[in-house]
Backbone as CSV, one residue per row, in Angstrom:
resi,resn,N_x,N_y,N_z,CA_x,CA_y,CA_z,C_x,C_y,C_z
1,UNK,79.550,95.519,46.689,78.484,95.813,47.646,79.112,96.480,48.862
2,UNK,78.873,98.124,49.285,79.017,98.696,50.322,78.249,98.919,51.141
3,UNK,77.119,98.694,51.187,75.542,99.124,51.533,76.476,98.600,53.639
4,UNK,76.265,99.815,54.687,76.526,99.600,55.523,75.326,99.923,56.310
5,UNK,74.280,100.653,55.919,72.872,100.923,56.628,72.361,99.863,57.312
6,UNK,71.997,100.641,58.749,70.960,99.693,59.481,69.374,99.282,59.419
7,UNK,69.563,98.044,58.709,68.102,98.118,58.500,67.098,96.995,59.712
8,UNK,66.184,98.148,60.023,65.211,97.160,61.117,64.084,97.112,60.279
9,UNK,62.938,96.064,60.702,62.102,95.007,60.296,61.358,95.601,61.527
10,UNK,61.763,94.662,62.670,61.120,94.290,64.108,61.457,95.445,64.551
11,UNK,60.860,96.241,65.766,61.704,97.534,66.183,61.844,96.592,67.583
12,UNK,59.961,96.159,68.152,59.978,95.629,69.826,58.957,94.396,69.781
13,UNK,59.014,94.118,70.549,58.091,92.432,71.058,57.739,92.696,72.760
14,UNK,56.287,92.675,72.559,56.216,92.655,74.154,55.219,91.124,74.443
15,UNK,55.592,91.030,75.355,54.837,89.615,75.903,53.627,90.039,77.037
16,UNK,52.543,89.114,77.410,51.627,89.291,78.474,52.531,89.706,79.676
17,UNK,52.663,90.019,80.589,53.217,90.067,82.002,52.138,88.886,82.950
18,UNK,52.505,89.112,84.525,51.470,87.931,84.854,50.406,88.137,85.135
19,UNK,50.117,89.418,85.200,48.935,90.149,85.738,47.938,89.502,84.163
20,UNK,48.239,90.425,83.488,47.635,89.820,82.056,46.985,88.440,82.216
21,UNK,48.091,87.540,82.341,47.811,86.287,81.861,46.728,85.756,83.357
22,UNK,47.119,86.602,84.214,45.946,85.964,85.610,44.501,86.208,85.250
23,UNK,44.458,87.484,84.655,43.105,87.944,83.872,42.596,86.991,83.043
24,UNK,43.770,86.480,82.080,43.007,85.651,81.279,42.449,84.228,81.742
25,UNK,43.390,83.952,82.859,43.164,82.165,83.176,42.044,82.576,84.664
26,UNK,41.394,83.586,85.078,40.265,84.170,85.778,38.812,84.350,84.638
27,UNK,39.301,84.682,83.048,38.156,84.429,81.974,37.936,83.341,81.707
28,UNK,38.784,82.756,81.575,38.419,81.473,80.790,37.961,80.264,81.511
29,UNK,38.257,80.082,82.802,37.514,79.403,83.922,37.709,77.843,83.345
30,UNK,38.524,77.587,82.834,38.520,76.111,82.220,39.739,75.057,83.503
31,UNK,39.056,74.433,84.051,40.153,73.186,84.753,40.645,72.112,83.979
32,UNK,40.053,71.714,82.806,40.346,70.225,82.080,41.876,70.137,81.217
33,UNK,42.154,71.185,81.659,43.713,71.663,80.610,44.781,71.423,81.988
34,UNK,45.830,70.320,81.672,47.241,70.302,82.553,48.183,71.498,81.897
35,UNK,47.858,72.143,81.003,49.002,72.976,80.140,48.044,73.817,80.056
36,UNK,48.666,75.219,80.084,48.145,76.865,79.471,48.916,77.328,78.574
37,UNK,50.492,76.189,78.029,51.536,76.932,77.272,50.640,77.336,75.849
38,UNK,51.381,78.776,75.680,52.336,79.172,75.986,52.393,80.228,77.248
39,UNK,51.318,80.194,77.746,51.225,81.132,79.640,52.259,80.470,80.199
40,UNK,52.843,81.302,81.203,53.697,81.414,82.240,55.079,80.342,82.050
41,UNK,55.287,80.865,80.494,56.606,80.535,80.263,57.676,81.550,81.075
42,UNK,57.181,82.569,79.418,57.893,83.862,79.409,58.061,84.529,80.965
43,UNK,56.823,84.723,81.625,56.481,85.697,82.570,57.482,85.137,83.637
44,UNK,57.764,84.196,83.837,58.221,83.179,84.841,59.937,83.305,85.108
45,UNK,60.145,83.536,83.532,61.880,84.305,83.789,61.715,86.037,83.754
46,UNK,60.516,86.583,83.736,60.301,88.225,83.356,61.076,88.566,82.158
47,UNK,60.727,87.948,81.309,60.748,88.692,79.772,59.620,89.377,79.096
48,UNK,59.146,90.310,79.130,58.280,91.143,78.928,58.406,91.876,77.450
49,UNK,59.632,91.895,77.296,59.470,92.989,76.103,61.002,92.628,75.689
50,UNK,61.257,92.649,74.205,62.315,92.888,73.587,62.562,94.184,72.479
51,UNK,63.945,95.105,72.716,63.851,96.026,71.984,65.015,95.461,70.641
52,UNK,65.036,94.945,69.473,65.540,94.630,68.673,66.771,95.620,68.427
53,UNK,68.115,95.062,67.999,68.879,95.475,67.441,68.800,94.913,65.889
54,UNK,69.772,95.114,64.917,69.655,94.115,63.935,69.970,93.074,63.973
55,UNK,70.960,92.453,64.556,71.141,90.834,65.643,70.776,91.040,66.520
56,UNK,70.210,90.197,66.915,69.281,90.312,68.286,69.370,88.835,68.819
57,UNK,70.002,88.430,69.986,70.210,86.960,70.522,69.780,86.612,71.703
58,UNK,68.705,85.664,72.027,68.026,85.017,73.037,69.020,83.704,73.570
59,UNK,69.517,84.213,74.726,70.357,82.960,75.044,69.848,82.165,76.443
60,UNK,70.270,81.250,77.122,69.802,80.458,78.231,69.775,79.116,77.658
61,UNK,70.094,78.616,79.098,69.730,77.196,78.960,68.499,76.223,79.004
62,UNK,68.904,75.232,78.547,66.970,74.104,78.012,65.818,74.762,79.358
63,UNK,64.917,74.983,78.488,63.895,75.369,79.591,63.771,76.865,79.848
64,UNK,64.439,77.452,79.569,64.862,79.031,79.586,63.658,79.288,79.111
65,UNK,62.819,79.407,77.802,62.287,79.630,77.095,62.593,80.344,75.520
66,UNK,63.718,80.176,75.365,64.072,80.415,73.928,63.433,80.249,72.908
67,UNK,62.694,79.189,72.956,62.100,78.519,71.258,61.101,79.102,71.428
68,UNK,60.110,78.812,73.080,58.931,79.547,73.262,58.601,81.132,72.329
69,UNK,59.621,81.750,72.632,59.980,83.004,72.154,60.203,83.144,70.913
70,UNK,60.771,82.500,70.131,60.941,82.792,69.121,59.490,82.284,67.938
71,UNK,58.707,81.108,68.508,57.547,80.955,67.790,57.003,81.430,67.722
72,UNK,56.571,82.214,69.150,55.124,83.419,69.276,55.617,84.593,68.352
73,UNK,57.207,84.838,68.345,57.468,85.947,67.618,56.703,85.698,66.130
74,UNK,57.347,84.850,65.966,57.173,83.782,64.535,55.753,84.397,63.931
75,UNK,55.328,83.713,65.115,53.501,83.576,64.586,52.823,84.624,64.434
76,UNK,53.513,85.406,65.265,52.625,87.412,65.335,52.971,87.984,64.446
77,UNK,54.376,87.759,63.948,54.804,88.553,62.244,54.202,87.833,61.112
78,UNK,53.723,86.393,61.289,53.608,85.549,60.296,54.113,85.457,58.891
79,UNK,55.405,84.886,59.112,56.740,84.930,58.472,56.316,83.402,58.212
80,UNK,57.499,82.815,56.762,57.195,81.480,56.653,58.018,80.723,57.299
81,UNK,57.266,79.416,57.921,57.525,78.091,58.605,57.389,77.060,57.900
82,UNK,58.337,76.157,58.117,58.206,74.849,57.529,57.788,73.631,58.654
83,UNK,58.397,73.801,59.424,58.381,72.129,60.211,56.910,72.554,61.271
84,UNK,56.655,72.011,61.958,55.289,72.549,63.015,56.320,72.160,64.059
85,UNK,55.260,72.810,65.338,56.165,73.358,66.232,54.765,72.566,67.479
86,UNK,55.635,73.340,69.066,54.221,72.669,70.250,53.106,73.756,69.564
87,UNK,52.278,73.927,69.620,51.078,74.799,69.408,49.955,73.891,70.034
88,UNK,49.396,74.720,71.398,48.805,74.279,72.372,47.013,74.967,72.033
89,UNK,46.260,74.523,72.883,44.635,75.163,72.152,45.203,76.227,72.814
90,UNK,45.825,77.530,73.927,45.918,78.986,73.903,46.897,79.072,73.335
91,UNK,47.486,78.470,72.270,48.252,79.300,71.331,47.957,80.737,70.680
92,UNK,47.164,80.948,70.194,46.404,81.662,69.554,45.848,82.816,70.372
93,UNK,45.575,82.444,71.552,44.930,82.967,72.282,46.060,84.238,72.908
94,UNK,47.330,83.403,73.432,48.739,83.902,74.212,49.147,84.875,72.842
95,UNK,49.234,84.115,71.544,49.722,85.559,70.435,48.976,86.768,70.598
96,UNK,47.769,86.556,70.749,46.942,87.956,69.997,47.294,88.632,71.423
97,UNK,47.236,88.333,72.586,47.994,89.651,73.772,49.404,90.013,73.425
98,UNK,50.022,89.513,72.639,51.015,90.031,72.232,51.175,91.519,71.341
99,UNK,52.606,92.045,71.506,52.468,93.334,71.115,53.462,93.598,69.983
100,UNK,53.141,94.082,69.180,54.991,94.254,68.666,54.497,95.656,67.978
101,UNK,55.926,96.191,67.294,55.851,97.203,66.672,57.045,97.301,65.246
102,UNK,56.564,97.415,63.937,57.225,97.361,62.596,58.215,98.739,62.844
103,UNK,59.512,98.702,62.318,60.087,99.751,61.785,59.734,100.103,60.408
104,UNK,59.862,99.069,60.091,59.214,98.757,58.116,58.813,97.179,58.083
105,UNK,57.516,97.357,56.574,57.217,96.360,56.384,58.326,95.527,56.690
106,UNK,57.660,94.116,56.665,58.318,92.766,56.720,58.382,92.219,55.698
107,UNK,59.783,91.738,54.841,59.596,91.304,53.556,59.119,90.051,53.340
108,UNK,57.830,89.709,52.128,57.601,87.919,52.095,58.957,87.262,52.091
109,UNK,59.636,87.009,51.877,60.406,85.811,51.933,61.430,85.788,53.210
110,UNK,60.776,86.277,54.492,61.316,86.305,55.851,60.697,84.884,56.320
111,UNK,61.466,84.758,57.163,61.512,83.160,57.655,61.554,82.647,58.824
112,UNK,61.564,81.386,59.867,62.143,80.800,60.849,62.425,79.937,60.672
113,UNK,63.601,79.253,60.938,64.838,78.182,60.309,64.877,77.672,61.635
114,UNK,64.435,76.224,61.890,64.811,75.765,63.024,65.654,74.422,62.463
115,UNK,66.411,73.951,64.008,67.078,72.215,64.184,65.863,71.559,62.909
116,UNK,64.636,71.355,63.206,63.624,70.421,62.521,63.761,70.934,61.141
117,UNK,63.643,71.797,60.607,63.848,72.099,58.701,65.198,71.603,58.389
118,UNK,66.237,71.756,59.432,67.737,71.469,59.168,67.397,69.949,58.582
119,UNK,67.196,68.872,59.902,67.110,67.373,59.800,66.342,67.289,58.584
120,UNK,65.460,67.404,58.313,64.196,67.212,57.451,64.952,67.385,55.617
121,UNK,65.834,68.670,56.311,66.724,68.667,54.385,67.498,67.749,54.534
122,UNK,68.111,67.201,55.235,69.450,65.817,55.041,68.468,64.798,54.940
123,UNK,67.504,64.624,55.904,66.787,63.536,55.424,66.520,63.422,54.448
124,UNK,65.920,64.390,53.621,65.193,64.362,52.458,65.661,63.638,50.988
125,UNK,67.301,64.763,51.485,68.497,63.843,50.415,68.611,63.220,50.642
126,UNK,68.538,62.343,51.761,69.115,60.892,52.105,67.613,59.671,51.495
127,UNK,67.000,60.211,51.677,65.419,59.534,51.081,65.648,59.549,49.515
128,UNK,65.720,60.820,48.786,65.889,60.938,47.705,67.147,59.984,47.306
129,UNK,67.782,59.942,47.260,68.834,59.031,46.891,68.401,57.752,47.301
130,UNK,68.362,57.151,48.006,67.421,55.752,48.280,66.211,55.707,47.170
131,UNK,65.736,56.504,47.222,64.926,56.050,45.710,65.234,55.927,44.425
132,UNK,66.556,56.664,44.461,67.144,56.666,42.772,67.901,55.507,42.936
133,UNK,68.773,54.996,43.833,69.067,53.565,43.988,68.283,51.883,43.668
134,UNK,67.163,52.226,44.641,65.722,51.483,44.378,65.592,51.706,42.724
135,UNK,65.762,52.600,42.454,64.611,52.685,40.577,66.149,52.191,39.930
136,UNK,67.412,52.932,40.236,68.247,51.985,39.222,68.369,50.392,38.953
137,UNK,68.325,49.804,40.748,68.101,48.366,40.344,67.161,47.742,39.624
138,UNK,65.841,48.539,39.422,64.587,48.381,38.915,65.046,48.393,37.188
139,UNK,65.563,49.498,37.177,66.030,49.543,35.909,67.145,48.683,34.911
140,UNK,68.041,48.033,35.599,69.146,47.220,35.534,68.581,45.897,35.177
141,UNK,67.682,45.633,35.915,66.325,44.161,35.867,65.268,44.546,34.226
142,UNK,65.231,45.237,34.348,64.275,45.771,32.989,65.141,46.085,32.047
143,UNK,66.538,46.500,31.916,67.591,46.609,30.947,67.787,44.462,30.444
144,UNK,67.705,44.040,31.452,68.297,42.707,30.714,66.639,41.984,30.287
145,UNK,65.739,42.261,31.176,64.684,41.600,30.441,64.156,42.109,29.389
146,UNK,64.182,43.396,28.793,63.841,43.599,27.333,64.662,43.168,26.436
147,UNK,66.136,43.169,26.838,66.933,42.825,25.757,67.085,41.690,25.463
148,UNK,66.986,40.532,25.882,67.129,39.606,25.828,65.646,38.867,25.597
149,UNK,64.678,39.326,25.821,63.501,38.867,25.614,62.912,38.320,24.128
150,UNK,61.619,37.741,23.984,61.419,37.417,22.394,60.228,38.243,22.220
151,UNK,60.567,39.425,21.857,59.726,40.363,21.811,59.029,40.475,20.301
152,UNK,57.516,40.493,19.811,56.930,40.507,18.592,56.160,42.048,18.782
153,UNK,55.896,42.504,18.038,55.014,43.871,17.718,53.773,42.910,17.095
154,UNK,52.736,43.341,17.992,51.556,42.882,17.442,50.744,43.748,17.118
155,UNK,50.871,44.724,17.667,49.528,46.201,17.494,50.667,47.379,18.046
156,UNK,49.717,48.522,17.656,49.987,49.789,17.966,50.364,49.804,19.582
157,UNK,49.445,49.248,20.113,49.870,49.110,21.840,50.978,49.108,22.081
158,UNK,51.711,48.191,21.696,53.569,47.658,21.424,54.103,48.417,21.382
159,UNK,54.104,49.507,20.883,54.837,50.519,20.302,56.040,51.020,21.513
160,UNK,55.654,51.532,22.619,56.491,52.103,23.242,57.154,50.699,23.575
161,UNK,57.078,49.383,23.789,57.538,48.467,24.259,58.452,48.070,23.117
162,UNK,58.223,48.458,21.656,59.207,47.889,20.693,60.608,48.680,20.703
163,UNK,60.175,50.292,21.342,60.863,51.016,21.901,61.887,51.329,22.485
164,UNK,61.694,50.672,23.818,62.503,49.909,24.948,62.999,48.880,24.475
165,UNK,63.216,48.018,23.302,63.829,46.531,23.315,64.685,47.224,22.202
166,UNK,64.440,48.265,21.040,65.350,48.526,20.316,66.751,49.557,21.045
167,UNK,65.882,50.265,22.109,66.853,51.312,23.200,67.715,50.188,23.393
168,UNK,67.391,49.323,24.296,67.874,48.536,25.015,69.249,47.584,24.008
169,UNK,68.630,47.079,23.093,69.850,46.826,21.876,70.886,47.507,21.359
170,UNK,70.872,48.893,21.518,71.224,49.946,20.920,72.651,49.951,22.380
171,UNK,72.310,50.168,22.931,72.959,50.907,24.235,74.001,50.054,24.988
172,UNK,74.399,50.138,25.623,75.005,49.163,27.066,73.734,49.587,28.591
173,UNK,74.123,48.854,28.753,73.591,48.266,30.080,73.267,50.423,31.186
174,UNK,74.782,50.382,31.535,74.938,51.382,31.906,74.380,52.865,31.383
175,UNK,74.353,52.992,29.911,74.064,54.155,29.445,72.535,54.456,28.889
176,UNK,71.867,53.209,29.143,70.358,52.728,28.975,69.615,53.452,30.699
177,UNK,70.505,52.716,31.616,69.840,53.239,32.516,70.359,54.809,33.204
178,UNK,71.233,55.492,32.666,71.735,56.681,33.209,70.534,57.836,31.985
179,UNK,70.545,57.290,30.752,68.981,57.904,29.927,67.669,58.182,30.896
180,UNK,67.899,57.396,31.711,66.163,57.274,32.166,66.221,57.438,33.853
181,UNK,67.421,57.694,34.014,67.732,57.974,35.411,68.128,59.290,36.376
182,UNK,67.876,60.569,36.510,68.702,61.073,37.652,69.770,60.766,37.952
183,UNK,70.666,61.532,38.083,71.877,61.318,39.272,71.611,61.910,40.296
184,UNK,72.540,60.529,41.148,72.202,60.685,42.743,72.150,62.598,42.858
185,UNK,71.538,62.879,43.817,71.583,64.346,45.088,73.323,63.645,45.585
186,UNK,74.314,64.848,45.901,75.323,64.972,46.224,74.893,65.324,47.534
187,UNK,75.483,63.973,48.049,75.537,63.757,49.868,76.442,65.063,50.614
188,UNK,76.462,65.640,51.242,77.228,66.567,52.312,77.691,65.843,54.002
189,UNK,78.751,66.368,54.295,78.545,65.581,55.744,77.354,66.562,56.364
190,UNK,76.939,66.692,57.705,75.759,67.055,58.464,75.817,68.356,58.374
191,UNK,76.907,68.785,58.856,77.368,70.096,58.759,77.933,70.402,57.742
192,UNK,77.873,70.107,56.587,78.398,70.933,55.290,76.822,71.153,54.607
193,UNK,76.217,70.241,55.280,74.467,70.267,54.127,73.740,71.165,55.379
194,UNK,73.927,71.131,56.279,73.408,72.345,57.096,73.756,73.494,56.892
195,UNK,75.270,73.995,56.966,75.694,75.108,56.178,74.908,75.194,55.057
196,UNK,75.057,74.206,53.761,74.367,74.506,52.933,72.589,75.202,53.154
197,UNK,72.043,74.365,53.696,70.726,75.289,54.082,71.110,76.533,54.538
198,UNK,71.307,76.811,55.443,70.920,77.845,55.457,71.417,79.090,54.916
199,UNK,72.528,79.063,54.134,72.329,80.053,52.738,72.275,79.993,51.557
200,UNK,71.256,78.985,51.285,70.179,78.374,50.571,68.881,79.559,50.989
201,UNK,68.539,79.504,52.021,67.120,79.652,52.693,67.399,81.082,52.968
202,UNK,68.888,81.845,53.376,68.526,82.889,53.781,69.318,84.111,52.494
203,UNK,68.414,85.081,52.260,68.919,86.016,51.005,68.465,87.106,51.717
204,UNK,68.573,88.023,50.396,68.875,89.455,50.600,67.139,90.040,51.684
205,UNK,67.674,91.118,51.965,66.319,91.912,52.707,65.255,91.037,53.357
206,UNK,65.488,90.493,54.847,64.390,89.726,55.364,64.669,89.538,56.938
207,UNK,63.881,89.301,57.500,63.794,89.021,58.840,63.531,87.496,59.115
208,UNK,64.859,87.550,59.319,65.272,85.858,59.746,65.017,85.422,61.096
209,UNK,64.234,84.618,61.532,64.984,84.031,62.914,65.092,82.700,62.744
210,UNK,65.981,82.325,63.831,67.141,81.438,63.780,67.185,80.237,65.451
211,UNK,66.832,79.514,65.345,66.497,78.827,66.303,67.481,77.662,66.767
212,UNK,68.693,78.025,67.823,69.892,77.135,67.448,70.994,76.644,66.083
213,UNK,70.944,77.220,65.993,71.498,77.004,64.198,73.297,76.462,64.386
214,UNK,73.307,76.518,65.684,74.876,75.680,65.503,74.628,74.090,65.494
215,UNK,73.294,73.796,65.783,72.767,72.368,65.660,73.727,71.715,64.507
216,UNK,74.735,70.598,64.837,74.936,69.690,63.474,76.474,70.437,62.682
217,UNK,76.575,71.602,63.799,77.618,71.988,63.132,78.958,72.206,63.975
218,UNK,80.415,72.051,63.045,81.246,72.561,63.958,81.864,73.471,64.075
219,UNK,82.566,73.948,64.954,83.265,74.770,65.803,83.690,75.497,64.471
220,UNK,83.948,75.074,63.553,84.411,76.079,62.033,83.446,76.712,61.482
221,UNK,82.419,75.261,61.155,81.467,75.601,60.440,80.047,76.785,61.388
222,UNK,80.376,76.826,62.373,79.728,77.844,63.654,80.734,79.273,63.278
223,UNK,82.126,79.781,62.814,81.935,81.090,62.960,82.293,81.040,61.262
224,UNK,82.497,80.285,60.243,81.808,80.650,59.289,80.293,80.868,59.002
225,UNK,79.749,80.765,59.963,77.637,80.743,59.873,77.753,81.964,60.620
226,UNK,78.323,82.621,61.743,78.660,83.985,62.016,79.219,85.171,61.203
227,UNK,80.353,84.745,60.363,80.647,85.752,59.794,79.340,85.424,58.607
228,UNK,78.859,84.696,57.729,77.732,84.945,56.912,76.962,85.798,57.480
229,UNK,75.950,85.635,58.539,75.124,85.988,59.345,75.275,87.697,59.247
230,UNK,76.852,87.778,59.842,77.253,89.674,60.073,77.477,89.947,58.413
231,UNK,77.839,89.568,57.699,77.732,90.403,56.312,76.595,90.522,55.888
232,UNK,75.172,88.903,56.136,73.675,89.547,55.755,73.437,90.781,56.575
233,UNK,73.757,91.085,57.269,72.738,91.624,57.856,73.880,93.606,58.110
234,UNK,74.973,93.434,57.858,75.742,94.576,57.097,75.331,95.062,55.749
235,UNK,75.621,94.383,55.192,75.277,94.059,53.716,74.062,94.433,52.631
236,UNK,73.100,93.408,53.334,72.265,92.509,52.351,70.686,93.014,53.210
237,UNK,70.753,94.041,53.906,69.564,94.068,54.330,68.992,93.084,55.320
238,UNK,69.197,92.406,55.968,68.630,91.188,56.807,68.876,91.753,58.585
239,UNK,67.644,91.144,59.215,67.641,91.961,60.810,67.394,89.865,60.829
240,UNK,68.285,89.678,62.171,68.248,88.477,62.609,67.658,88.365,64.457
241,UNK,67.148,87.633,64.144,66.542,86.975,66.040,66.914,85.498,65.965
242,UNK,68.007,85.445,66.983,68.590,83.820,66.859,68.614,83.668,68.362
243,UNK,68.102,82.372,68.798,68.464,81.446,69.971,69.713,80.386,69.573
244,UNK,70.442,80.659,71.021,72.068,79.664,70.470,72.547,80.014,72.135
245,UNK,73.335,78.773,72.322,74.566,79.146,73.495,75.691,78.545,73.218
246,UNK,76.162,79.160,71.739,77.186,78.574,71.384,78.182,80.033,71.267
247,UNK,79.366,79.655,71.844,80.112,81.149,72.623,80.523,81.494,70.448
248,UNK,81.013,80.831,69.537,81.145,81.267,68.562,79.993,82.329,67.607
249,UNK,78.832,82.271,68.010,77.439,82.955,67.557,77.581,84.348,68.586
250,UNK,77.514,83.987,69.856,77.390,84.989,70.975,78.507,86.041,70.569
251,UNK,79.476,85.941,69.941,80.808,86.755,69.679,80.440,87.551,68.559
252,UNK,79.039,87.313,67.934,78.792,87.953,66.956,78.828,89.789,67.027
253,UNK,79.663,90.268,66.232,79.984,91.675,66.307,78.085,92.736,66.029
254,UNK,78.004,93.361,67.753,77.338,94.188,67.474,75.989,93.788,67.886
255,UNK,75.965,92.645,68.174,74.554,91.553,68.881,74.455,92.124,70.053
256,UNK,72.704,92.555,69.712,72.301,92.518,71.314,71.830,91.241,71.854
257,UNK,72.283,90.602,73.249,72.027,89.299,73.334,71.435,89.741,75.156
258,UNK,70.106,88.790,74.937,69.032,88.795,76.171,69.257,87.595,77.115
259,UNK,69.885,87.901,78.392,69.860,86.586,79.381,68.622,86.127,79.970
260,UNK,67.791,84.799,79.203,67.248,84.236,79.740,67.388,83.377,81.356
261,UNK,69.108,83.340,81.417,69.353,82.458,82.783,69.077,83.467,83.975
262,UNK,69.081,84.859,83.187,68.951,86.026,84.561,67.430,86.336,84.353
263,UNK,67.231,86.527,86.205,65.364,86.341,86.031,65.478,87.772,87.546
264,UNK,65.000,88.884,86.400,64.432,89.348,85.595,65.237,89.076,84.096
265,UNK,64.932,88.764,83.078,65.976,88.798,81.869,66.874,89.933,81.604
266,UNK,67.853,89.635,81.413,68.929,91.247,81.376,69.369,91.279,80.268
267,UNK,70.165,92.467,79.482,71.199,92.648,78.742,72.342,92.098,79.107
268,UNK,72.922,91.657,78.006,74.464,91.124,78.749,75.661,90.936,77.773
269,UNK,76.802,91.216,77.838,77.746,91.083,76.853,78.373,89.816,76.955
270,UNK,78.607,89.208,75.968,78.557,87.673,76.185,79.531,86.985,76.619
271,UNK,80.642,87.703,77.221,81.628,87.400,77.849,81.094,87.388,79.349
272,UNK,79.653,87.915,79.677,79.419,87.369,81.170,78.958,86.394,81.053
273,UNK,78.332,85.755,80.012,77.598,84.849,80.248,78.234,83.616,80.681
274,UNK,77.244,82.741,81.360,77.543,81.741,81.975,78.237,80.397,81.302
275,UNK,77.255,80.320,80.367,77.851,79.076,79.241,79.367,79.606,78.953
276,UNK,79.831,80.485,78.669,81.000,81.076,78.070,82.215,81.154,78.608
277,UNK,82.139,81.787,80.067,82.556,81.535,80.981,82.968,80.080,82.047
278,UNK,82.053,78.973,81.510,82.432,77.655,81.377,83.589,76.896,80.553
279,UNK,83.586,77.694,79.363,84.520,77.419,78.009,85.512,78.382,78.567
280,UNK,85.217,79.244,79.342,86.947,80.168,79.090,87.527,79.443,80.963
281,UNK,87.211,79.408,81.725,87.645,78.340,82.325,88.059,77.384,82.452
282,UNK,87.690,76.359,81.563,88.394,74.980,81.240,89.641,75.331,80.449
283,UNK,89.266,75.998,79.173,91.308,76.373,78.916,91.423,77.244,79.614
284,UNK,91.468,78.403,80.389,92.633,78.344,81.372,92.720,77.503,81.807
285,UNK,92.297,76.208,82.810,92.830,75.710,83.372,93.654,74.922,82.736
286,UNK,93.450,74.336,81.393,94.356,73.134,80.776,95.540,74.267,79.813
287,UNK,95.559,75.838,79.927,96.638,76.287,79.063,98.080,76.010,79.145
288,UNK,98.581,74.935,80.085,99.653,74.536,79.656,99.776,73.914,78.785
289,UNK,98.744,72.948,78.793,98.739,71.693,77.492,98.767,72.451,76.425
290,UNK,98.434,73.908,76.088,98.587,73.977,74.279,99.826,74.461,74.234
């Protein structure tokens, strides 16, 4: 595979400004609402508009509005979601003033991968296996009471039950219940089954976004999920929109990355950024110790 073409999905994203949104909360005349989110998130750091690269990175800290951003994106391309998200009664209302513009269709199997789908797959295995545990002991209890039982065939009914007592004679203990059992789901630590999701979830030609995705992972497993990330999207056809302030993602070759902490929001190469510049400060200061 040489395929080095740039492929865009998203070209731009524009948001209400405040004027907009004053218009709207002057229509709607409603007082009984403490919340208008998703109004005067965005407008509030002046993010107005995004012009997509094929990585494209929303950075800032909690409260910035990152996730904000990336749902409404979400919801205006209507790409698939798994977990639910805040969705307020002007949800709906805040998308449709929204603007965007296609370079090319959007392929079905484009996505948004957040922290919540991450948890939800470890849980899931971790649930799943608790039940195959639960049914083996179930089974282990029903391995000795058929076999040992004084079992008669009286009718056709019996049948599957004469079944089970001849299985059960036939077999050992162990190989009676591995017949009728599953094997466990193969546990991962947090970050090896997170890695695993998400290239599981993400393939060829699609418009991914990516909502923290160093969640659960480490410092390895963060620029192996970078270099994946830059070969999809070299490669494999894939345009990415990820929120992260993790300096290993931000280093991503060729990312345009949007400062939410700067208000108006700016362009910025991620060596200004603030989070980063936190991390390259502390080792200098401790570079004797290595």
């Amino acid at each position: 595979m040489t395929r080095m073409d740039e492929v865009l999905y998203l070209n731009y994203f524009s948001f209400p400004d405040p004027e907009r949104e004053f218009d709207f909360f002057i229509g709607v005349k409603r007082t009984c609402y403490d919340s208008f989110y998703p109004f005067q998130i965005l407008s509030k750091c002046g993010l107005e508009r995004i012009d997509f690269e094929q990585v494209t990175i929303l950075y800032g800290g909690n409260g910035s509005g990152k996730t904000t951003a990336l749902n409404v994106i979400a919801e205006k391309t209507g790409i698939q979601r798994d977990s639910v998200y805040n969705r307020s009664n002007f949800y709906t209302d805040y998308v449709e003033m929204c603007h965007m513009q296609l370079e090319s269709e959007i392929p079905p199997d484009s996505r948004i991968i957040t922290s919540d789908d991450v948890f939800d797959y470890m849980l899931n295995i971790r649930n799943l296996n608790e039940g195959i545990d639960q049914k083996r002991e179930e089974l282990f209890g029903e391995y000795l009471d058929v076999k040992y039982s004084q079992f008669q065939m009286r009718s056709l009914a019996d049948y599957e039950q004469l079944k089970k007592v001849n299985l059960s004679r036939r077999k050992t203990q162990s190989r009676f219940v591995r017949g009728r059992l599953m094997d466990n789901v193969r546990e991962y630590s947090n970050g090896e089954s997170a890695f695993k999701y998400f290239t599981e979830k993400i393939g060829e030609n699609g418009l991914y976004i990516l909502d923290e995705p160093e969640n659960s992972l480490s410092p390895k497993r963060q620029i192996e999920l970078r270099k994946f990330i830059e070969d999809s999207a070299r490669y494999f056809g894939c345009q990415f929109i990820i929120s992260t302030h993790s300096p290993f993602l931000l280093a991503m070759a060729g990312a345009k990355i949007y400062d939410l902490d700067t208000k108006p929001v700016d362009v910025k190469h991620w060596t200004e950024l603030e989070n980063v510049r936190t991390y390259f400060d502390f080792f200098k200061a401790h570079m004797d110790e290595f």
